[in-house]
N, C-alpha and C positions, 0 to 999 in steps of 0.2 A: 740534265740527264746524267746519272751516275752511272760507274763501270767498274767492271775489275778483269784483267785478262790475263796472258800470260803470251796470247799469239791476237793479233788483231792485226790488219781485218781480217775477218774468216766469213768462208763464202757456204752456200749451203742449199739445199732447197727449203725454202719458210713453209712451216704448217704451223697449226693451232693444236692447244691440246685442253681437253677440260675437264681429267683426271686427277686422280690422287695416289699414292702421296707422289713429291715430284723427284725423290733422290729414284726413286723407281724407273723412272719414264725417261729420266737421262744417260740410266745405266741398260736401260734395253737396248742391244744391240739390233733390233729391226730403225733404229733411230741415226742409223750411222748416215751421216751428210746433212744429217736434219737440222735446220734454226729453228727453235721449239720455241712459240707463242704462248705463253701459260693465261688461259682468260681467266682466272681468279683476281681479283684485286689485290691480296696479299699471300707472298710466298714464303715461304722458309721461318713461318712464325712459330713451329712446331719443331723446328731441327731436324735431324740427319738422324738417323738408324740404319746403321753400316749393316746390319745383317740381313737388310730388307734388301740389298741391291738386284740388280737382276744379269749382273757379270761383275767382275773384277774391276771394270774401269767405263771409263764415260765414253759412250761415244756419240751422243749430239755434237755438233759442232758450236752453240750458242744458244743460251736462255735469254730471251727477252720478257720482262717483269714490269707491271706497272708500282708494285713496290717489296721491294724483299728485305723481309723482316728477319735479323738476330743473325750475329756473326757464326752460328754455328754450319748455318748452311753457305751464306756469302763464302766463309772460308774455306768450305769443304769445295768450292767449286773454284775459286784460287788453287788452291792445291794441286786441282788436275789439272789447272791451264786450260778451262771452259772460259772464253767469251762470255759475262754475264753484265747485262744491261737493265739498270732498271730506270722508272721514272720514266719507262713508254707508255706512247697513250695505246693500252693494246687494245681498246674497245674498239678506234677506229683501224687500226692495224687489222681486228678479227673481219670487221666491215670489208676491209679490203680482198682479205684473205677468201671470204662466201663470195664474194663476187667474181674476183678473178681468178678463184681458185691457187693450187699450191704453185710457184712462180721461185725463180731465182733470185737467191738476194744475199746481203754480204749484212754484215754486224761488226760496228768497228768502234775503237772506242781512243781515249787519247786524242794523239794531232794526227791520225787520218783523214787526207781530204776525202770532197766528195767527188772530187775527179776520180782520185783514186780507188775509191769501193764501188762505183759506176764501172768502171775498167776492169776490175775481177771480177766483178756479177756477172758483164758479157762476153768473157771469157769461160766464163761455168761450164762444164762439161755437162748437160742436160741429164735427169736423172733416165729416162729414157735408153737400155743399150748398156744400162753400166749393171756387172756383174759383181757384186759386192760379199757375195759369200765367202770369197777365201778371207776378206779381209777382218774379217770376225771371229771365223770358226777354230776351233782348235786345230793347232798341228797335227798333234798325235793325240793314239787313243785313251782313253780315261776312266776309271770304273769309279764313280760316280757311288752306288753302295752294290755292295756284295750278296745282300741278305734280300730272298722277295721270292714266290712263288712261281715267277713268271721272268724270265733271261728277254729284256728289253736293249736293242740297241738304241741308240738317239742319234742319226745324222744331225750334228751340228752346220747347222748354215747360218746362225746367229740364234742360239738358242737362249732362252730365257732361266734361269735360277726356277722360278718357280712352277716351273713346267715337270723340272728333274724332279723336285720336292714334290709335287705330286703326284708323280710319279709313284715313287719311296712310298707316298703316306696309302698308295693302292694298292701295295703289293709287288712292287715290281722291284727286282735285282736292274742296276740301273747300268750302261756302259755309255759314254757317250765318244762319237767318231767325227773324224775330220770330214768336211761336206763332199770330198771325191773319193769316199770308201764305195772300195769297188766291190760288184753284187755277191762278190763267192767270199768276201769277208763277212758278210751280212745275213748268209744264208744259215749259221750255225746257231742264230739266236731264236728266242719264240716268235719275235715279235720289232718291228722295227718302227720305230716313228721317224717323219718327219719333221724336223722344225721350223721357227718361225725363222724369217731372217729379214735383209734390208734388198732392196735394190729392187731390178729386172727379172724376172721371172727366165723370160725369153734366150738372154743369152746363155743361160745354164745349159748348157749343150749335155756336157757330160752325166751332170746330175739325171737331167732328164733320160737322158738313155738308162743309166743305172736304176733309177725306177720303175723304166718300162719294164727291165729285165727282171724285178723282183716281182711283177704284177704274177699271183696264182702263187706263187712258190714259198712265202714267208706272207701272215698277217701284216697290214699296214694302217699305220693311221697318220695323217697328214695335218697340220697344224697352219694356218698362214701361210708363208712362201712355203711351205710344205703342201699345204693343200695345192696352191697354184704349179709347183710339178708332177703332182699326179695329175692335175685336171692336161697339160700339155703333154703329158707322159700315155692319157686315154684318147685325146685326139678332140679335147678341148680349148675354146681360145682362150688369150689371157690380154687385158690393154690397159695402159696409166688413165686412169682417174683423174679426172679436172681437180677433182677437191680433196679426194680422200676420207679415208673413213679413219677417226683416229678420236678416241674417246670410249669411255662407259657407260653409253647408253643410246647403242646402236639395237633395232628392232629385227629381228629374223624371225619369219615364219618357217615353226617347221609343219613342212608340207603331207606326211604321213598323220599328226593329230590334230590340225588346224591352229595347233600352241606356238604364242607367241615367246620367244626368248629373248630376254634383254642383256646383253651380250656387250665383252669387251674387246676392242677393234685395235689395230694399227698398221693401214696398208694404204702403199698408194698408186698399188693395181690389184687386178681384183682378174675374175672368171667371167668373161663374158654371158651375159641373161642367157638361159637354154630352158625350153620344155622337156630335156632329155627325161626319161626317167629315172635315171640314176644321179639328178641334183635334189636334193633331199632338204636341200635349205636355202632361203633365199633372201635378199636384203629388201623390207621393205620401205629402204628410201628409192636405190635406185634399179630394182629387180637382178642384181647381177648375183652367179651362187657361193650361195655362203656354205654350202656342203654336198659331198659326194657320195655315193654308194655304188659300189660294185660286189655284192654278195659271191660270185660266183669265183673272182680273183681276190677275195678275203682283203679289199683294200676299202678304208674311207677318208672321210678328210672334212675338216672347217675350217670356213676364211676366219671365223672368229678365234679368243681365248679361252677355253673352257678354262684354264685354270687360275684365270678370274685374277691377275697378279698385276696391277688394282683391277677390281670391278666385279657385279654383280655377281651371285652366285647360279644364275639357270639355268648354266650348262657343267657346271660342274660333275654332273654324274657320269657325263661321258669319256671320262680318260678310268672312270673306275670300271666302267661296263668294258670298254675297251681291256684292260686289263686283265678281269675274272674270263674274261671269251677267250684271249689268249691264251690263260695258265690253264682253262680249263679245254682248249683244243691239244694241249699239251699232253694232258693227263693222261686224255682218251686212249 
């Protein structure tokens, strides 16, 4: 088994991922604590494209590889001090992973024992309870671009590059805010989204309040942990996922055309199943909602990626409809 690190052993919760491309999926900050399983058989055979990232910096805690190809990426991920393993067997790894679901596990490389990566696994502070949003999000605030039809805040809780970007490519003048901007900073723009991020849903105390109070007052639209604090912000549940949804080619019916959308996922909690009327989308692996509507408080939301940064394009039209409703409740 080969390795290259810079910090070993590093502890993390393991999932699978079976996306592309991969400098992508290690730079999204909803990935924060994660040891990232790649089930492709060969990684890094295409190289690095630094302007594809989806932040500044890495934040998986460890790639495991059955084989990674061309120093262009091995070394990009030396660089950051990523934990990277290849010459796993991950097929049986992924085997493990369906069955017992995402689980605690360390990646260690070098002369660490197994005493010793057994002993920080069960040490692991369970993803469960842990609030990860400040650890992501910008300090201070950002304007992102200046030029767009429509004056969009972005609460960052771990937001993604490609989210801003299209943002921009909709129309929108773009700001983005640290995840505890309070409601009377937020109330001056058209338009305010949520972002995606890593962790608990639950213990966001503050956030959730801050949402509740924007509910009627400003447009909203909710992204991943952005969806999951409006759905707790309406008086919806939210609980960890045995397995998690994490890939490009997750199935949501939406429930208003009977149209299926193939859709890009990365959570590993989600919105409890509801027949409410206002869940507007819904997973058809395990029925929990993948989107909200409340017409009447100008708020919506998806557990998925509309803006597809990797993955299919079927939802994409929805951050531009979102966009043209805002500038044009603007107008009015």
């Amino acid at each position: 088994m080969g390795g290259s690190a810079r910090r070993s052993p590093t502890d993390g919760s393991s999932t699978r991922h079976d996306g592309l491309p991969r400098a992508r999926v290690v730079t999204d900050p909803s990935f924060a604590e994660q040891l990232i399983c790649f089930t492709a058989p060969m990684v890094g055979n295409y190289g690095v494209t630094e302007g594809r990232s989806e932040s500044a910096g890495v934040h998986a805690r460890a790639v495991l590889m059955r084989e990674a190809r061309g120093p262009a990426w091995t070394d990009w991920l030396h660089e950051r001090g990523v934990v990277a393993l290849s010459g796993i067997d991950t097929r049986s790894l992924v085997l493990k992973l369906r069955e017992a679901g995402a689980m605690r596990a360390v990646a260690a490389t070098g002369g660490s024992s197994v005493e010793q990566a057994v002993t920080v696994a069960r040490e692991q502070q369970p993803m469960s309870g842990r609030a990860l949003a400040a650890e992501v999000s910008t300090p201070v605030p950002y304007v992102y671009s200046d030029v767009g039809r429509a004056r969009v805040a972005v609460v960052d809780y771990g937001c993604k590059r490609s989210i801003l970007r299209r943002l921009v490519g909709a129309g929108a003048a773009v700001t983005v805010v640290p995840h505890d901007a309070a409601a009377d900073e937020l109330l001056g723009y058209d338009g305010v989204l949520l972002s995606n991020g890593p962790g608990d849903p639950e213990p966001l105390v503050q956030e959730i309040a801050t949402v509740r109070s924007l509910l009627g007052r400003v447009p909203l639209l909710g992204i991943c942990l952005g969806h999951q604090l409006l759905a707790l912000a309406a008086g919806h549940a939210t609980y960890k996922l045995p397995f998690g949804h994490r890939g490009a080619n997750h199935p949501v019916l939406e429930r208003a055309t009977g149209r299926v959308l193939v859709t890009s996922q990365n959570h590993g909690f989600a919105v409890a199943p509801s027949d409410a009327r206002e869940a507007t989308h819904v997973s058809l692996y395990d029925g929990t909602v993948e989107g909200l509507a409340f017409p009447s408080e100008r708020a919506h939301s998806v557990q998925f990626h509309p803006e597809a940064g990797p993955g299919p394009h079927d939802a994409w039209p929805l951050l531009e409809r979102w966009v043209e409703g805002v500038a044009y409740a603007e107008a009015a």
